[in-house]
MARBA-3410 file (N, C-alpha, C, O; in Angstrom, 1 decimal):
130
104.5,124.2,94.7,105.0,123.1,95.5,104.5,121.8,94.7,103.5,121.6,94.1 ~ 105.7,120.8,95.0,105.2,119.8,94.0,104.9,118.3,94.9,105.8,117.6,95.4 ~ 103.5,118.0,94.9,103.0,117.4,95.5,103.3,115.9,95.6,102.9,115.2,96.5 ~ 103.8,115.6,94.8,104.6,114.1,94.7,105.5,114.4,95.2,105.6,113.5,96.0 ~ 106.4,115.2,95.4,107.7,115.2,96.3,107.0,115.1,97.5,107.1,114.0,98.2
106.4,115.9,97.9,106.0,115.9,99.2,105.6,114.7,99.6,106.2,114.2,100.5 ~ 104.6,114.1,98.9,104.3,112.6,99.6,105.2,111.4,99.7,105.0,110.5,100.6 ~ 106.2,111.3,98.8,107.7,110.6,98.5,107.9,110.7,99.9,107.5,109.9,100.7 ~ 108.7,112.1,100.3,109.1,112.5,101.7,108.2,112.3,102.8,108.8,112.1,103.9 ~ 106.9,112.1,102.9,106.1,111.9,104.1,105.9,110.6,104.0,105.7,110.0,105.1
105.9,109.8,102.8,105.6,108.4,102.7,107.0,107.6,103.4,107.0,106.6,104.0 ~ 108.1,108.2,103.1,109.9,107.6,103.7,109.6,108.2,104.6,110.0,107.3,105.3 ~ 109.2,108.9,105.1,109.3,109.3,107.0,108.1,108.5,107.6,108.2,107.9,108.7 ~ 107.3,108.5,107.0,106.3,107.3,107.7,107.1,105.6,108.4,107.1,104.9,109.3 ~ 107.6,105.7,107.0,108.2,103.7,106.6,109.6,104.1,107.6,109.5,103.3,108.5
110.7,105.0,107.9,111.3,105.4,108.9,111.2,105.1,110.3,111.8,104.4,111.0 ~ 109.8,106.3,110.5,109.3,105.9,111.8,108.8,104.9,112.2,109.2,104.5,113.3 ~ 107.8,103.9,111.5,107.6,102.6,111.8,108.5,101.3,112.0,108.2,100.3,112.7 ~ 109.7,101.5,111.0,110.5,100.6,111.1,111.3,101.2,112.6,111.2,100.6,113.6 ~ 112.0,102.5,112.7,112.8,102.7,114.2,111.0,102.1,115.3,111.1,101.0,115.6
110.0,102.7,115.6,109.0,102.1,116.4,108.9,100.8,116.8,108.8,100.5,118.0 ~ 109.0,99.7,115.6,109.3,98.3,115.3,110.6,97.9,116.3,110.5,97.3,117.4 ~ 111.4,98.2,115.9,112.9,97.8,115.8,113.1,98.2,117.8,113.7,97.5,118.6 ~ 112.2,99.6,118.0,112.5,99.7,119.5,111.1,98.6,119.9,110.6,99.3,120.8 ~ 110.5,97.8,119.8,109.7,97.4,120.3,110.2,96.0,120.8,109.9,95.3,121.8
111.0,95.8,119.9,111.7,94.2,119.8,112.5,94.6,120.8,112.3,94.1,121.9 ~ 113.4,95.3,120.7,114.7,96.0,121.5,113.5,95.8,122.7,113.5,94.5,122.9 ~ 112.8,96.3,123.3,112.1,96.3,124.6,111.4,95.2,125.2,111.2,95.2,126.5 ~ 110.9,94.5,124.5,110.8,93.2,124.4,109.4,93.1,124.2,108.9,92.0,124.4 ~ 108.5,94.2,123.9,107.4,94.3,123.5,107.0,93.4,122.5,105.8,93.0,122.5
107.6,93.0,121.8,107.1,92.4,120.5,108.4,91.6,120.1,109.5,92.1,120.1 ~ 107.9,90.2,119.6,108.8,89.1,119.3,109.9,89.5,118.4,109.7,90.1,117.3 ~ 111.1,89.1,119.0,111.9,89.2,117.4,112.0,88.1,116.6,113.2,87.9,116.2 ~ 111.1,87.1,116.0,111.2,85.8,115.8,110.6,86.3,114.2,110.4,87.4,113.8 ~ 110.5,85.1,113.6,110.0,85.1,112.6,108.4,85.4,112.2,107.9,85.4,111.1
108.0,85.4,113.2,106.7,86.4,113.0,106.4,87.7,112.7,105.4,88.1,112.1 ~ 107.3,88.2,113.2,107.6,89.5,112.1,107.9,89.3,110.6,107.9,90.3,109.9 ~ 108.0,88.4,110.3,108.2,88.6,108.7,107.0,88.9,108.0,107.1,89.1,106.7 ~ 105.7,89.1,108.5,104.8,89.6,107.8,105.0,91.7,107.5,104.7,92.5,106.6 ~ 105.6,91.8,108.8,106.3,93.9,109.1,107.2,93.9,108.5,107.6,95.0,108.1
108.1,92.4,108.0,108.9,92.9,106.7,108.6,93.5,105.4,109.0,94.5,104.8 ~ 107.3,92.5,105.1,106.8,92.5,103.8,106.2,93.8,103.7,106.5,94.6,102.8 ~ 105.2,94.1,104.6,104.5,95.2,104.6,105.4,96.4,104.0,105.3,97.0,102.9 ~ 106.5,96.7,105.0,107.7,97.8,104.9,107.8,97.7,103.6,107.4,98.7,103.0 ~ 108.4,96.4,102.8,108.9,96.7,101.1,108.0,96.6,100.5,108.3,97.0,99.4
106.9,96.2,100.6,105.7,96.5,99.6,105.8,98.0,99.9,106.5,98.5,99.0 ~ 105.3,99.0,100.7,105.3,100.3,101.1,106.3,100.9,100.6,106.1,101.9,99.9 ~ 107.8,100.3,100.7,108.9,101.1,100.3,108.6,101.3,98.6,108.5,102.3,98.0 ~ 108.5,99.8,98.1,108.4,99.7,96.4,107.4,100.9,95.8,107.5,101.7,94.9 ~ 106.2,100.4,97.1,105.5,101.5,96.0,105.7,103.4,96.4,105.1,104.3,95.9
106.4,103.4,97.1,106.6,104.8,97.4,107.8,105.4,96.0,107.7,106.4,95.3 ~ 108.8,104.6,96.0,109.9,104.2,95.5,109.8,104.3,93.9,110.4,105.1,93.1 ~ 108.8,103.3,93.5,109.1,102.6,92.2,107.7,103.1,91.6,107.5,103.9,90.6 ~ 106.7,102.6,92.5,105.6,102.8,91.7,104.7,104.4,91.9,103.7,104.6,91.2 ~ 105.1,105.2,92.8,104.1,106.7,93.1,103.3,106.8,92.1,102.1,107.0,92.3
103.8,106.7,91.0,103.5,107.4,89.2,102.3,106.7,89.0,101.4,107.5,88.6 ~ 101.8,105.0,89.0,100.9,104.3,89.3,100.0,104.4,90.2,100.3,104.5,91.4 ~ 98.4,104.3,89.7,97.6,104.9,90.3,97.7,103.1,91.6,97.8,103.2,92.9 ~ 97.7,102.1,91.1,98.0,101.2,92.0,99.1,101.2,93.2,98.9,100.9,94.4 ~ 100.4,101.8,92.7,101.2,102.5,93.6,100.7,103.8,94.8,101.0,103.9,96.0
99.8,104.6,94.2,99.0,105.5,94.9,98.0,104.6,96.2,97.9,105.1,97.3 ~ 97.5,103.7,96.0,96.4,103.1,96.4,97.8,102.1,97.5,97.5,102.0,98.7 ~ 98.5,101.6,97.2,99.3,101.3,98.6,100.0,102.0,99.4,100.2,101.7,100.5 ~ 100.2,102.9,98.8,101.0,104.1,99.8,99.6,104.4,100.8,99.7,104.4,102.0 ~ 98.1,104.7,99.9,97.7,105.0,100.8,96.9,104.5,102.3,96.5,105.0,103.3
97.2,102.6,101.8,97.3,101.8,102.4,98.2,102.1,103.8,97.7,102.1,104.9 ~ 99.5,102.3,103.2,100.6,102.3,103.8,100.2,103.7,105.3,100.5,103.7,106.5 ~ 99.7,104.4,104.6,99.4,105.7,105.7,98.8,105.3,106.7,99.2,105.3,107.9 ~ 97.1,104.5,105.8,96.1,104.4,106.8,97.0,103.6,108.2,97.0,104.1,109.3 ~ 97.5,102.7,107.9,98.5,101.7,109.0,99.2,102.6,110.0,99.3,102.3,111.1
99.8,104.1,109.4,100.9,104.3,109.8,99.8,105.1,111.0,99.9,105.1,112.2 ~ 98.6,105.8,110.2,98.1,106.5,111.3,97.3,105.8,112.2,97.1,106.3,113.3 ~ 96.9,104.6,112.0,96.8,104.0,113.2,97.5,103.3,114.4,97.2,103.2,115.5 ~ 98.4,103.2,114.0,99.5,102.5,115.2,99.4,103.1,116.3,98.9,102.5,117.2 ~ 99.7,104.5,116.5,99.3,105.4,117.7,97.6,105.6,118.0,97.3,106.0,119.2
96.8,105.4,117.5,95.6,105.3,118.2,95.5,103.8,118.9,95.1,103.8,120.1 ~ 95.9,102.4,118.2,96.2,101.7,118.7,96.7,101.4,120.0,96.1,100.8,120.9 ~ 97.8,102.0,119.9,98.7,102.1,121.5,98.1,103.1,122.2,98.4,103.2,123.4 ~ 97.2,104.0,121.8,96.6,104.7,123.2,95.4,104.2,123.6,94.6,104.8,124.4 ~ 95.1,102.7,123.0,94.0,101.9,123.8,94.1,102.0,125.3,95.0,102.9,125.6
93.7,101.6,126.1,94.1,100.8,127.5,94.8,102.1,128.4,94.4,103.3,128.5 ~ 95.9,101.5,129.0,97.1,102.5,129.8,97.2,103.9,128.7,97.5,105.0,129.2 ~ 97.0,103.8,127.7,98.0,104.9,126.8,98.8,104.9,126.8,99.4,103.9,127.4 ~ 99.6,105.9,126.1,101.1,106.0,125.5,102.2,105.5,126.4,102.9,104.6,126.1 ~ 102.3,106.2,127.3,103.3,105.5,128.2,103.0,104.4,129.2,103.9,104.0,130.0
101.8,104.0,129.1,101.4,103.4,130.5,101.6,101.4,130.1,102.5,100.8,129.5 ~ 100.8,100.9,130.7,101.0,99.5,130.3,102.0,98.9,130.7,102.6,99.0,131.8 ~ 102.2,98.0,129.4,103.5,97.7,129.2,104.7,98.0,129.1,105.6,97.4,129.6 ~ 104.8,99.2,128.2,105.9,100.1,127.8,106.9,100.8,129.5,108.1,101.0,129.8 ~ 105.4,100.8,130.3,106.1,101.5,131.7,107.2,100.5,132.2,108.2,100.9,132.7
106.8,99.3,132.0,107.3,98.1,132.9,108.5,97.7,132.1,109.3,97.0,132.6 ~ 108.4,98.3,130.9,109.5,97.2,129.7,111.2,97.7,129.9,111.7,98.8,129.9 ~ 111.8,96.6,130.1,113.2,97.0,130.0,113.6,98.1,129.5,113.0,98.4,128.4 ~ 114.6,98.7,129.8,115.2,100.5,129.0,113.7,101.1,129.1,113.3,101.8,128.2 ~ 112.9,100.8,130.4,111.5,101.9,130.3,112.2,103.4,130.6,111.5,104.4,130.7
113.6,103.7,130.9,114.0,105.1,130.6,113.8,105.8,129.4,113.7,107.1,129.3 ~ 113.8,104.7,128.2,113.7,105.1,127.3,112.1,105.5,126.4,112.0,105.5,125.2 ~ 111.5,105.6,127.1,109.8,105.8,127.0,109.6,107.1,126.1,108.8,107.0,125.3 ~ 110.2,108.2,126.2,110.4,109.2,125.1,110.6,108.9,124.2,110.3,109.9,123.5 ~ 111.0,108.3,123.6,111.6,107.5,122.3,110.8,106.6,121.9,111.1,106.2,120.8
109.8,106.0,122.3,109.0,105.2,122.3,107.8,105.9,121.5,107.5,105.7,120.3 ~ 107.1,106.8,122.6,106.2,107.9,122.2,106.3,109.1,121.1,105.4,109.5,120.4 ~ 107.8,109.8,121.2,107.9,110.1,120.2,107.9,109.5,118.8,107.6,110.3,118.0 ~ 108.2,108.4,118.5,107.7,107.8,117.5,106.5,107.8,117.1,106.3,108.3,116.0 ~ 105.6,107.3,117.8,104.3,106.8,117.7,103.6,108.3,117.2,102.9,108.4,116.2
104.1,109.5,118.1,103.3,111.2,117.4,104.5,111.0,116.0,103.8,110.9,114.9 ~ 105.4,110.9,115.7,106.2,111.3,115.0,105.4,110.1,113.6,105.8,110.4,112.5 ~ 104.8,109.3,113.8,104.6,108.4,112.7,102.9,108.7,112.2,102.4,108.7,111.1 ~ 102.4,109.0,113.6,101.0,109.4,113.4,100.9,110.4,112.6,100.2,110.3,111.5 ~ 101.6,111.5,112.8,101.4,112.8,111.7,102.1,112.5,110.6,101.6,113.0,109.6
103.2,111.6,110.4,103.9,111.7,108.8,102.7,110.8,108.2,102.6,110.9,107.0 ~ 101.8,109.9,109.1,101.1,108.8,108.4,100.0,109.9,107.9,100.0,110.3,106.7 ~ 98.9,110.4,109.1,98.4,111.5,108.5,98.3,112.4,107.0,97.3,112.6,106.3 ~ 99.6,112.9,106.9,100.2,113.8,106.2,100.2,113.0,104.9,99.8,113.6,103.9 ~ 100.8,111.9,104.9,100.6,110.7,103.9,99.3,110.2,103.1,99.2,110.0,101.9
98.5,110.0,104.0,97.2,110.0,104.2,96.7,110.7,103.0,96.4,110.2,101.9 ~ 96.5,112.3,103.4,95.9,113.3,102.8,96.6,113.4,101.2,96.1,113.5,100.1 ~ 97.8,113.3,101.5,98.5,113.8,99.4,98.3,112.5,99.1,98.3,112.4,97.9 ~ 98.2,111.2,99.8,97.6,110.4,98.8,96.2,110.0,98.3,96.0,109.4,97.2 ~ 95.7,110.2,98.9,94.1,110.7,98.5,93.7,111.6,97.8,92.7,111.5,97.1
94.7,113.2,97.9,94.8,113.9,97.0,95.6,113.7,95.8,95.4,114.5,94.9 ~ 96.2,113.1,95.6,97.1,112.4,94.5,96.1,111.3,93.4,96.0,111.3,92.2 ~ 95.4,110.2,94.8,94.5,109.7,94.1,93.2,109.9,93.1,92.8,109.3,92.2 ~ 92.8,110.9,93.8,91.6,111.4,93.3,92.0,112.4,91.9,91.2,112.4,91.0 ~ 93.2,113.1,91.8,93.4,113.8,91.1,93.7,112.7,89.7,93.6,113.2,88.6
94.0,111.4,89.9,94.1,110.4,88.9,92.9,109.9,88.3,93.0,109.5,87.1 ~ 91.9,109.9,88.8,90.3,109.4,88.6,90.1,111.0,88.3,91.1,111.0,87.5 ~ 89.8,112.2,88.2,89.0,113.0,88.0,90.0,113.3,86.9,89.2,113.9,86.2 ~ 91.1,113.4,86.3,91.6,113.3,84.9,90.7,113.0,83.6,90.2,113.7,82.7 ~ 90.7,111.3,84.2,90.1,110.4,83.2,88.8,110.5,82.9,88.3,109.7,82.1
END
C-alpha cells in the first residue's frame, strides 16, 4: 500500500469535510459569512497547496500535518459545553438539519486523525533517512 496515496486521499477528505462543516455553519448562521472568514480561506489553500503540490516536501509534510492537527480538533472543540448537537446548533435555523452538522464534525475528526498519523509517519520517515 502506498502511503502517500493514502494521505493525499485523507488529507482531500479532511479539507472536504471542513470546508462542507464551514459552509453549513454560515448556512446556519453559526458563524459569520463576512469577511472574517478570509483567514478559513487561506488556511483551506495553504492545506490544499500543500497536500496538492507540495506532499513530496518535507515542509509540505509539516503543513498537512498542521492541517490534520486542526481538522482533529474541530470536533473536540464543539463537544465543549452542550456537545454535538446541543447549544447553538439545537436552536439554529434548518436545526432539522443537525445530522449533517454532526456528521461532519465525526466525518472530519477521523479523516483529520487518519491524516494525523501518515503524516507523522511520512514525516518521521523523512528525518530517519537522512
Amino acid at each position: 500500500m502506498n502511503h502517500r496515496i493514502t494521505l493525499t486521499i485523507s488529507s482531500l477528505l479532511s479539507i472536504l469535510f471542513f470546508s462542507l462543516h464551514w459552509a453549513d455553519e454560515v448556512a446556519r448562521g453559526l458563524e459569520p459569512g463576512t469577511m472574517s472568514g478570509f483567514g478559513g480561506l487561506v488556511i483551506l489553500a495553504v492545506w490544499l497547496s500543500a497536500t496538492l503540490v507540495f506532499a513530496d516536501k518535507r515542509w509540505g509534510l509539516v503543513l498537512i500535518l498542521l492541517g490534520a492537527i486542526l481538522a482533529s480538533g474541530v470536533p473536540v472543540l464543539h463537544m465543549q459545553g452542550a456537545g454535538l448537537a446541543g447549544g447553538r446548533v439545537a436552536t439554529a435555523a434548518g436545526a432539522g438539519g443537525k445530522f449533517f452538522w454532526v456528521w461532519t464534525n465525526i466525518a472530519l475528526g477521523a479523516s483529520g486523525m487518519l491524516s494525523l498519523v501518515l503524516s507523522a509517519r511520512a514525516l518521521w520517515r523523512t528525518w530517519r533517512v537522512r
